[in-house]
C-alpha positions as CSV (number, residue, x, y, z in Angstrom):
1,X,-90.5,-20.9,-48.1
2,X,-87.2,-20.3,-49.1
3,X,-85.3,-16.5,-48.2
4,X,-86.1,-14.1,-50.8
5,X,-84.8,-10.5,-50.6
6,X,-86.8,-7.8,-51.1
7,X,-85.6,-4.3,-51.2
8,X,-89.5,-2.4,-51.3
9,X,-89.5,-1.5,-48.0
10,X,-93.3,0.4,-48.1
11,X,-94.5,-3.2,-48.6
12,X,-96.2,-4.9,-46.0
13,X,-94.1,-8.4,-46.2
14,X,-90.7,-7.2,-46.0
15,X,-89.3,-7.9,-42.8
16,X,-85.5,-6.8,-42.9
17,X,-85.1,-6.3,-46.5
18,X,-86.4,-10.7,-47.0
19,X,-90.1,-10.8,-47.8
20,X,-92.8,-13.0,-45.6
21,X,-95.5,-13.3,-47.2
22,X,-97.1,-16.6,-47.1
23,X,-96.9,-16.9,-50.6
24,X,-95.9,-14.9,-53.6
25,X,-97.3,-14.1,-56.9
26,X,-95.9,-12.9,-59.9
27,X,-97.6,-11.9,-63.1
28,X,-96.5,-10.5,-66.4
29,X,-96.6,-6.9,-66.6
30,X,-98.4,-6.3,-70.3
31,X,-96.7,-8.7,-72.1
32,X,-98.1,-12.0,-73.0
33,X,-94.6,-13.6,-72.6
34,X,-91.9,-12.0,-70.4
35,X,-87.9,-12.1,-71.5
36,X,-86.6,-10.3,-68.5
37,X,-87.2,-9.1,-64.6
38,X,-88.5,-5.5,-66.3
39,X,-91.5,-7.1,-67.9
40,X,-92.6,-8.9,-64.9
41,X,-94.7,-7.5,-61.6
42,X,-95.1,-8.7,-58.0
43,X,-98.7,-9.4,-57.1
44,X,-97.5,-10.3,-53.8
45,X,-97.0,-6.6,-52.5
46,X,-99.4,-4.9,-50.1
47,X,-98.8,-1.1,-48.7
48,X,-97.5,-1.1,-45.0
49,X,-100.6,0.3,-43.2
């Protein structure tokens, strides 16, 4: 999987500010069609526990 920098550091996948989770998922957030970064959501992220 290519680097990709994540600066939510409560989540469970980010190791050093990059993200290692096996995969990623990212959905819109309420909008049937997004048109920026602000109307979309990371699925992905997991509290550290």
């Amino acid at each position: 999987m290519p680097n990709i920098k994540c600066s939510v550091t409560e989540c469970e996948y980010n190791s050093n500010v990059k993200c290692d989770a096996p995969m990623i998922q990212v959905e819109h957030n309420g909008v049937p069609q997004s048109k920026n970064s602000d109307q979309t959501k990371c699925e992905t992220f997991k509290p550290k526990g």
